[in-house]
Each structure stands twice: as structure tokens, then as C-alpha cells.
C-alpha positions in Angstrom: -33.8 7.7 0.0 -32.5 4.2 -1.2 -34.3 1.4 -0.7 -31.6 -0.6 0.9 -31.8 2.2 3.7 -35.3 1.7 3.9 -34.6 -1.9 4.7 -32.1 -0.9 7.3 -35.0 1.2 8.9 -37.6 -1.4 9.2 -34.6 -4.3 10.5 -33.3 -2.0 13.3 -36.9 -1.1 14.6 -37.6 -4.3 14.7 -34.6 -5.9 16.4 -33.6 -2.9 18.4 -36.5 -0.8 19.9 -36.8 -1.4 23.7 -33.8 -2.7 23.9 -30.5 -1.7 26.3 -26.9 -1.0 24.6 -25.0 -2.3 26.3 -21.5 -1.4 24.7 -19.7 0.7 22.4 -16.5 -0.1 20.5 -14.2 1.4 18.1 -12.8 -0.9 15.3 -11.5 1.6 13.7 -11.0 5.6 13.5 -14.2 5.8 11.4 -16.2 2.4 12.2 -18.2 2.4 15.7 -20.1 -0.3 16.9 -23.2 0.1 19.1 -23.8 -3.2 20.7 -27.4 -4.1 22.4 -28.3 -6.6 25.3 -29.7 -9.4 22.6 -26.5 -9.6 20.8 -27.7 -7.4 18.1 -24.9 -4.2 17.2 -25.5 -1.1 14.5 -22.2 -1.6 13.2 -21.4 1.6 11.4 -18.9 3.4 9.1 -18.4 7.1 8.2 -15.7 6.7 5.5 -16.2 8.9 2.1 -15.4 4.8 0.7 -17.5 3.1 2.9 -20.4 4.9 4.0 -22.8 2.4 5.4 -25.0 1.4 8.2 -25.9 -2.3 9.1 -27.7 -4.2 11.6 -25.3 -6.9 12.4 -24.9 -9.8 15.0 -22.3 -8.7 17.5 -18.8 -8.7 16.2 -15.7 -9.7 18.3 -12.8 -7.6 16.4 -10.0 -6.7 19.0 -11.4 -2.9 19.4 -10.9 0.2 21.3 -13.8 1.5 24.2 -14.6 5.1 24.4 -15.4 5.7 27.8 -17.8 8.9 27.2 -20.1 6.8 24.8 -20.0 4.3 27.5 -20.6 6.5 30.4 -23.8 8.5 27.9 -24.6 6.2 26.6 -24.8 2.5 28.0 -27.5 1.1 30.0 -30.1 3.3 28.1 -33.3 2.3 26.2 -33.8 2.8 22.3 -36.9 4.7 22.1 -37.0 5.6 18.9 -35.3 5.5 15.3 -36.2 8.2 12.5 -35.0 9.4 8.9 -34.2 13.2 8.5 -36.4 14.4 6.0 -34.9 14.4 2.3 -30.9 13.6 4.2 -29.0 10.7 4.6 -29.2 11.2 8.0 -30.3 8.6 11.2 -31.7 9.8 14.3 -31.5 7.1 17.3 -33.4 8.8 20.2 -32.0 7.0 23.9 -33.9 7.5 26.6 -33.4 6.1 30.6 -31.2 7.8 34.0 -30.8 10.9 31.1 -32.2 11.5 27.2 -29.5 11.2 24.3 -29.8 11.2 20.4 -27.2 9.8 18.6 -26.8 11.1 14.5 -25.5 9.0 11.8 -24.9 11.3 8.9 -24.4 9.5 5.6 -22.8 12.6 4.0 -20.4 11.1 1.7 -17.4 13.0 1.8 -18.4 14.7 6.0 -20.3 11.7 7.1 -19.6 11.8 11.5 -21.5 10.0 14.0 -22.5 12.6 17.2 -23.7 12.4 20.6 -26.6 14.8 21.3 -28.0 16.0 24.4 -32.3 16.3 24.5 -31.7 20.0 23.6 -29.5 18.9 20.7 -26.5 20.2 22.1 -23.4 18.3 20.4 -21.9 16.3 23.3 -19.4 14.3 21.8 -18.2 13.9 17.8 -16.5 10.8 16.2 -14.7 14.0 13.6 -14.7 17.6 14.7 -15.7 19.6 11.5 -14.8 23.4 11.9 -16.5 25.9 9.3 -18.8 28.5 8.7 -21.0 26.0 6.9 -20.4 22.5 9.2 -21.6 21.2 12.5 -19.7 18.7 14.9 -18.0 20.9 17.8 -19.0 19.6 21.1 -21.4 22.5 22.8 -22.6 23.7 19.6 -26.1 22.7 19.0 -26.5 20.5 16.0 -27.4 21.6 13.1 -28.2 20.0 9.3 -25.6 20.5 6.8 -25.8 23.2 4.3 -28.0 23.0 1.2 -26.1 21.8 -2.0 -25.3 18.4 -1.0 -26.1 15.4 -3.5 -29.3 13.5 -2.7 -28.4 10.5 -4.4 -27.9 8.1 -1.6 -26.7 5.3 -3.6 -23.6 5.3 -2.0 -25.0 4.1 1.2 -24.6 0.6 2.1 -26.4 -1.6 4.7 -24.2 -4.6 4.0 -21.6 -5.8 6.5 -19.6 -7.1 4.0 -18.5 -3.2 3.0 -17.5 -2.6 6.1 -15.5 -5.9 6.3 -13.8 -5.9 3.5 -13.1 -2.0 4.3 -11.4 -2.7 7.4 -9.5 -5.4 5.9 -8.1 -3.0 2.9 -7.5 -0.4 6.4 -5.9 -3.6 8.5 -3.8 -4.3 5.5 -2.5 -0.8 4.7 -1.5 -0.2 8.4 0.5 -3.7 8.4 2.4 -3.0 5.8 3.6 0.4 6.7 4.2 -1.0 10.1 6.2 -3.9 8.1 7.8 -1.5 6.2 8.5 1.2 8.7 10.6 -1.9 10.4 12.7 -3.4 6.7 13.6 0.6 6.8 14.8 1.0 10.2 17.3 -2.5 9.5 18.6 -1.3 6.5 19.5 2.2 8.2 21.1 -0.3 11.3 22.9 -1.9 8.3 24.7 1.0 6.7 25.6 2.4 10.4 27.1 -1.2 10.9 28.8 -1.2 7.7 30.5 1.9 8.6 31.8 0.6 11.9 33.0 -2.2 10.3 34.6 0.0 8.0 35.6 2.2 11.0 36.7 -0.8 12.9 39.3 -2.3 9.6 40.9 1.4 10.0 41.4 0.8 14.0 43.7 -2.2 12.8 46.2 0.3 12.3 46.5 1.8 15.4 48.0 -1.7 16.6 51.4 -0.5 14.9 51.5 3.0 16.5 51.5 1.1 19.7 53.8 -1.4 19.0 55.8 1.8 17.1 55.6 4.2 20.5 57.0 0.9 23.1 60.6 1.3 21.1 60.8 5.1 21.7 62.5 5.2 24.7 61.1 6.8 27.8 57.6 5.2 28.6 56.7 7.5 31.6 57.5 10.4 29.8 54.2 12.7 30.0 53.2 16.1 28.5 54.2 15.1 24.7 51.0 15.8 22.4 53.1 14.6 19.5 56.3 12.4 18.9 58.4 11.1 16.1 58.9 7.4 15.9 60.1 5.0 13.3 57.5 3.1 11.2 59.1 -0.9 11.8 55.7 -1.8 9.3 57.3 -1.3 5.8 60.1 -2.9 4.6 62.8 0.0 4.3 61.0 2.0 7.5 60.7 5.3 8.4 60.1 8.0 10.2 56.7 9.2 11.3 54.8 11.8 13.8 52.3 10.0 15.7 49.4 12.2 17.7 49.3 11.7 21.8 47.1 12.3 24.5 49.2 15.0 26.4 47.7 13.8 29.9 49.3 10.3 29.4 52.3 8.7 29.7 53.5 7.2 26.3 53.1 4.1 27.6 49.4 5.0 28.4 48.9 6.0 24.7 50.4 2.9 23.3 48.0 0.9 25.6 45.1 3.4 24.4 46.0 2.5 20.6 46.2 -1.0 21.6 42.6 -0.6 23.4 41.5 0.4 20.0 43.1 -2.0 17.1 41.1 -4.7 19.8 37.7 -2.8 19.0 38.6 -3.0 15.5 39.3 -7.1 15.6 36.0 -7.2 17.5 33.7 -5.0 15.1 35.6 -7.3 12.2 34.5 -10.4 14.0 31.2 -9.6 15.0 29.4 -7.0 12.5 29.2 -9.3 9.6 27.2 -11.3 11.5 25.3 -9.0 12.4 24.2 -7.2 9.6 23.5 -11.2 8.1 20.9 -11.2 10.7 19.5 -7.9 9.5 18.9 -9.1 5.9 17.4 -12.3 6.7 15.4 -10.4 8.7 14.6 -7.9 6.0 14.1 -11.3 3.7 11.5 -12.2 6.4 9.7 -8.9 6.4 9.1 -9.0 3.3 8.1 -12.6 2.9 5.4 -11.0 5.7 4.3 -8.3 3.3 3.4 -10.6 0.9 1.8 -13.0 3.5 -0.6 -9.6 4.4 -1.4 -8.8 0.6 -2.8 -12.5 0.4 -5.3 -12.4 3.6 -8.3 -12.6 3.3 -9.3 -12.9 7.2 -9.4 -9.9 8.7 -9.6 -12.2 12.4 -6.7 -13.4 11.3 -5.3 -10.0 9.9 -5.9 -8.1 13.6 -5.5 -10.6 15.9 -4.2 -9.0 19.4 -0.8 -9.8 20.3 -1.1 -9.9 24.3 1.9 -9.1 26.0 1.7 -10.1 29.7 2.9 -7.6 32.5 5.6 -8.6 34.3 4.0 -9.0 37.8 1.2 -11.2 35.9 3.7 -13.2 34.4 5.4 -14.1 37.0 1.9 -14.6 38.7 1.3 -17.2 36.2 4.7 -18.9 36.5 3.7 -18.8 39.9 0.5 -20.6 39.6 -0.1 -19.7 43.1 -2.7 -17.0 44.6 -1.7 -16.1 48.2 -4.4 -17.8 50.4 -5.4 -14.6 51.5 -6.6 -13.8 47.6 -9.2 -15.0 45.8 -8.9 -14.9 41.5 -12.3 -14.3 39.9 -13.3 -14.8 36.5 -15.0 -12.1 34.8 -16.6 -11.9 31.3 -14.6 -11.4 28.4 -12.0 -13.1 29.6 -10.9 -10.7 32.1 -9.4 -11.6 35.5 -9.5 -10.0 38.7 -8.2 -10.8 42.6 -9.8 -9.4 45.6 -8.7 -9.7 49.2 -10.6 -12.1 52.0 -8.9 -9.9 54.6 -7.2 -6.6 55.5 -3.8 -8.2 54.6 -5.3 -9.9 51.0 -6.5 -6.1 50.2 -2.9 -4.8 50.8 -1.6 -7.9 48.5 -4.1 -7.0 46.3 -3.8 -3.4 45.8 0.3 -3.3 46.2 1.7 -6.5 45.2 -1.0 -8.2 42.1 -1.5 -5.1 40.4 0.1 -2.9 37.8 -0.4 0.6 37.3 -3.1 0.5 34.8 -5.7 -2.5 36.4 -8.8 -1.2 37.3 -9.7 -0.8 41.4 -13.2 -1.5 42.8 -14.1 -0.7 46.7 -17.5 0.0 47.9 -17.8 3.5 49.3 -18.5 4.1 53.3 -17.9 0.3 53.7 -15.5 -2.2 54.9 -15.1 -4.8 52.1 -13.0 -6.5 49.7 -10.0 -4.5 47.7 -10.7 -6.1 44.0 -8.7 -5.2 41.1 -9.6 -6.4 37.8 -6.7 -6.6 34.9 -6.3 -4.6 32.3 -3.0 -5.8 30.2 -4.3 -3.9 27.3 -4.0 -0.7 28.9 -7.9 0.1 28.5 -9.1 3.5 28.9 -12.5 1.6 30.2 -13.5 -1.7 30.9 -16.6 -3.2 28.9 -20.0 -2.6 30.3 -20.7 -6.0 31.0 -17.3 -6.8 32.8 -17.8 -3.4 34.9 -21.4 -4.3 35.6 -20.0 -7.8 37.2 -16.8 -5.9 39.1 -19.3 -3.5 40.9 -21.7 -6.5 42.0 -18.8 -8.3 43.4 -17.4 -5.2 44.7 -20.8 -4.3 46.8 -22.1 -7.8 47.3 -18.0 -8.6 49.4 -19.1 -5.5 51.5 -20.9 -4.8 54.9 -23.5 -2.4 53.3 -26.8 -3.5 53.8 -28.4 -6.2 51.3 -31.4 -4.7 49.0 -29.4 -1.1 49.4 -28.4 0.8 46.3 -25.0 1.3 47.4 -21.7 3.1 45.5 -18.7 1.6 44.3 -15.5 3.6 44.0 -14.0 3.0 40.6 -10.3 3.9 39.8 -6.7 2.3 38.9 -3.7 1.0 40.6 -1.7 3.9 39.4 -3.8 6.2 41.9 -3.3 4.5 45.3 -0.9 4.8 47.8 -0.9 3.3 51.4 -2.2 4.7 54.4 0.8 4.3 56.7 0.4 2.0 60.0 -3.0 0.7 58.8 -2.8 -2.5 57.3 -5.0 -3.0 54.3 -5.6 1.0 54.0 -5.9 2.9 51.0 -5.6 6.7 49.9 -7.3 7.1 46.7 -5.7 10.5 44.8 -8.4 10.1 41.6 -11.2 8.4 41.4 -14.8 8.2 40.3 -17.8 6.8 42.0 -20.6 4.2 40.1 -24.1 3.0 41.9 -25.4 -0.8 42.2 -28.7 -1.8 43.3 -28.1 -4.9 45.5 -31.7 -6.0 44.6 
């Protein structure tokens, strides 16, 4: 085993044994990050390029939550940390309300990160490897891999710069397809506005057929699907057949032919502008790309681009909270409103919140409707921001103080009134989560 894995070892033992995780996020589809209650994160990454495992202070990278690490794994204990004999594999053994191991296999080119049961029963996989010869399907029991693999471990790294400048190179990549994906949807918008331009210069002819039909006589005439008229457009003239609608009068296809030689003068006035606009905004693009191959920040590179709801928005513009609401601030930076009274739950639950914000009432109870928002469209909220919603939740109830009481935990999406009772609430999915008052 390499020495620098041996350091890793002896750090994490020291920093992390005894102590609660508190929170798990994805950075990336191969980096986790398991963060514990004294700031301290395992920031890991299982990438054949960037194997490594590091003991890191806690990151703040916009990330994703996995809500079945959360709900297996946060608010347990770190018992202990071992080595697989003669593998580059971790063992992290979690023990509190349930036991849990989690595996960090260093394998270069199959390295995964899995959630075991005490019985060693694959719970959960960060990759699902399917083989005669590989572990990793959830409700198989774990197993090493197969003899054969190299044990030089020198690939491993415990330095968080790897893993930085890994998801900076991953960061940058996905930009720039992003980018690019968008300079190639303009220039396909460009040739399908060059071709109604083109399309619209040809309409301009259409103007002389209906100037050509108004001198052929009867107007009202209808049932004709063709008729001969003479061409006044060229100098000596002539006759020509011109194509009609048999449904309307001629008069009706002269307007018609009029209709279009106007589209034509329109598309000819307006297109080139357009498709300017889609170059310089091609030129810009790719100004961008160049922009993204000099960064070397990768807070810079991912930072979130928060797009408000519409009922938060015009909240803000707003800037006023019914009096029967009250806003609370939660960690994080999230933001929730809970009711004072039957009618602040119904504003609450109905009129503040969007499908997706997060719903907290404590079970059996009369209390405060709180919803806490999610414009990010999490799958979970962090543990610490939960932890605070469920307090608030049970504390603004009328269960009994010193009580460990439940909490009913859902989204907005999921309610639907109770008619004739003000303030009432039919839940059609939800889960439950206990608080000790004390």
C-alpha cells in the first residue's frame, strides 16, 4: 500500500472517529463528498484519472444530495476505519439508529463507492458493475474483486488538488459542449432563416399574379382551379396560366397572392436582422469558449445560475409577507414561510409555494403549515436545513414539550385542500421523520 494512503489512514482516524456525518453531496457523477459535524468531509473520487481519497475541510461546490445516503446514512457515528488486506480498498464502519459500512474501492479502471448493510448486503452503488467476475448490484452481498488486479497503488491520490483540478477539466468539458451544442443550434436557425428569406424574395412575385388576376374580368367568378391572364410585367406581355384555389372567388385568390408577396416584404425586412443577431451571438459563444479554456476557478467555473419561481418572484417584488405568515431563515441560505393561523397555513400551503418546496406538519397535532423553498428542484434538503425545519415544525405545534414527536415531511406538489375546512390539508404522498423536543 502507498505511503500517501497510509497518511490518509492515520489523518481520517484522527479527525473523524466519533464523529456524526452529517451530509452527503454529489459534485460530480464520480466525486462524493461525506461531510462530518466538525466541518471535516472525505472528499472522494472513483475516476480511472483521478482515483483518490482525501480528508478535506468542507467544500461549498454547488452539488447534488442523494437522498438514500442521506436517509442511511446521516446522523450516524464513525466507528471505525480499516484497510482491506493487500487491496486498495477503505472500509468506513457507521454505527447508530442502524449499522452501515461504506467501501471505497481504489480499483483503477472499477473503482465505485457502496453502501453496505452489517451483513454486507450491497444497499446502494455510486456505479452498478454487472459480471460474472464484479460486485456492485444492490442486494447482492459484497464481495472483493477477482484476483489479477495490479497492486501497485501508486495511482492513488490523497491530495485535493487532484480532485480539483479533475473537476475543473470535467466543469470545463461540459461547458463547452453546452457552448457548443448552443453556436450549433444558431447556425442551423441561420440556414432555416436564410431559406425563408430566400423563400420570402420568391413570394415577391406573387404580387403580379394578383395584380395580373384584378384585369381578368369577372371577380366573383368561383370554381376555376386554373385561368389564363396576360403577364402586364414584361415589356411586350404575354399570356400566362396562373394556378387558383377552386373554393375562391378570383378576387379571393388575388387577395391570397397579395397576402403572400406581404410575407415576402416582411421576411426581406426582418430576417437579415435576424440572422445578424445569430452571428454575433455565435461571435459571443465563442468568445465564451475561450473565456472557459482560460479558468482556472472552478467557483467561478460552476457557479449556480438561480432562476427564481415565478410565485417567489413576485413575492420578492412584493416585499410583503401576509400578516398571517411568518418567513424564517434557515441554513444554507434557504427560506421557508409558516402559517400563525388556520388561514396563514392555507396561504402557506396554496398561495407561497410551488410544486417542488418541501412541506413540514407535525403529525396528530394542530400546528403551523411550513414550507421551506426549494428553487433548485432538490430531490432532498440538506441534513442540517431539514434538522432545523422539523424543530420548527414540532416546536409551532400543541404536542407536548420533552415528547419525541413526528413530523410529516412531503412537497407542495402532493397537497390538495380539504373542502369547507379552512386551513385543511389532504396529503396524497408523504413520509414521516421523528424529533426529540428535548
Amino acid at each position: 500500500m502507498c505511503e500517501h494512503l497510509n497518511g490518509f489512514l492515520i489523518d481520517a482516524k484522527s479527525n473523524l472517529l466519533s464523529k456524526r456525518i452529517i451530509e452527503v453531496q454529489k459534485l460530480d457523477e464520480y466525486v462524493l463528498n461525506f461531510i462530518f459535524e466538525n466541518k471535516m468531509s472525505i472528499l472522494s473520487s472513483v475516476h480511472p484519472e483521478a482515483i483518490c481519497f482525501t480528508i478535506h475541510k468542507k467544500v461549498d461546490f454547488p452539488c447534488e444530495q442523494i437522498p438514500f445516503l442521506k436517509e442511511n446514512l446521516c446522523g450516524l457515528f464513525l466507528k471505525e476505519i480499516e484497510k482491506v488486506e493487500r487491496e486498495p480498498i477503505l472500509k468506513f464502519q457507521f454505527n447508530g439508529f442502524f449499522e452501515r459500512i461504506l467501501i471505497f474501492e481504489g480499483v483503477k479502471r472499477s473503482g465505485n463507492i457502496l453502501l453496505l448493510d452489517k451483513d454486507g448486503v450491497v444497499l446502494w452503488a455510486l456505479k452498478t458493475f454487472k459480471g460474472e467476475f464484479r460486485k456492485g448490484i444492490p442486494l447482492e452481498k459484497w464481495r472483493l474483486p477477482p484476483e489479477g488486479q495490479k497492486k501497485n497503488y501508486d495511482y492513488i491520490s490523497t491530495n485535493p488538488e487532484k480532485i480539483y483540478d479533475f473537476l475543473l477539466e470535467r466543469n470545463k468539458g461540459k461547458l463547452r459542449k453546452e457552448i457548443g451544442g448552443k453556436i450549433k443550434f444558431l447556425k442551423r436557425k441561420i440556414e432555416i432563416l436564410k431559406n425563408e428569406l430566400k423563400e420570402g424574395e420568391n413570394f415577391l412575385d406573387f404580387e403580379n399574379i394578383g395584380k395580373n388576376l384584378l384585369s381578368c374580368g369577372d371577380l366573383h367568378r368561383r370554381g376555376l382551379s386554373e385561368i389564363q391572364v396576360f403577364d402586364y410585367s414584361e415589356s411586350n406581355g404575354k399570356q400566362v396560366n396562373v394556378q387558383l384555389e377552386p373554393k375562391l372567388t378570383i378576387l379571393e385568390n388575388a387577395k391570397a397572392f397579395f397576402k403572400l408577396a406581404k410575407k415576402g416584404k416582411e421576411r426581406i425586412s426582418r430576417i437579415p436582422g435576424r440572422i445578424k443577431e445569430c452571428e454575433n451571438e455565435i461571435a459571443k459563444l465563442e468568445e465564451r469558449i475561450e473565456e472557459v479554456e482560460n479558468m482556472s476557478s472552478l467557483e467561478t467555473l460552476i457557479k449556480e445560475k438561480r432562476v427564481i419561481p415565478k410565485k417567489e418572484r413576485e413575492t420578492r417584488k412584493n416585499n410583503k409577507i401576509p400578516k398571517e405568515v411568518i418567513k424564517i431563515e434557515f441554513p444554507k441560505h434557504f427560506v421557508g414561510y409558516a402559517g400563525k393561523n388556520a388561514r396563514g397555513n392555507e396561504i402557506v400551503s396554496f398561495k407561497l409555494s410551488n410544486g417542488e418546496d418541501f412541506w413540514f406538519h407535525c403529525a396528530d397535532y394542530k400546528g403551523a403549515h411550513l414550507i421551506v423553498k426549494n428553487p433548485d428542484k432538490l430531490d432532498a434538503l440538506p441534513f442540517d436545513v431539514e434538522k432545523e425545519a422539523l424543530k420548527f415544525s414540532a416546536e409551532h405545534s400543541s404536542a407536548p414539550k420533552g415528547n419525541v414527536v413526528e413530523v410529516i415531511v412531503s412537497k407542495a406538489k402532493y397537497l390538495s385542500k380539504v373542502k369547507g375546512v379552512l386551513g385543511a390539508v389532504y396529503v396524497s404522498k408523504s413520509k414521516k421523520k421523528r424529533i426529540d423536543l428535548n
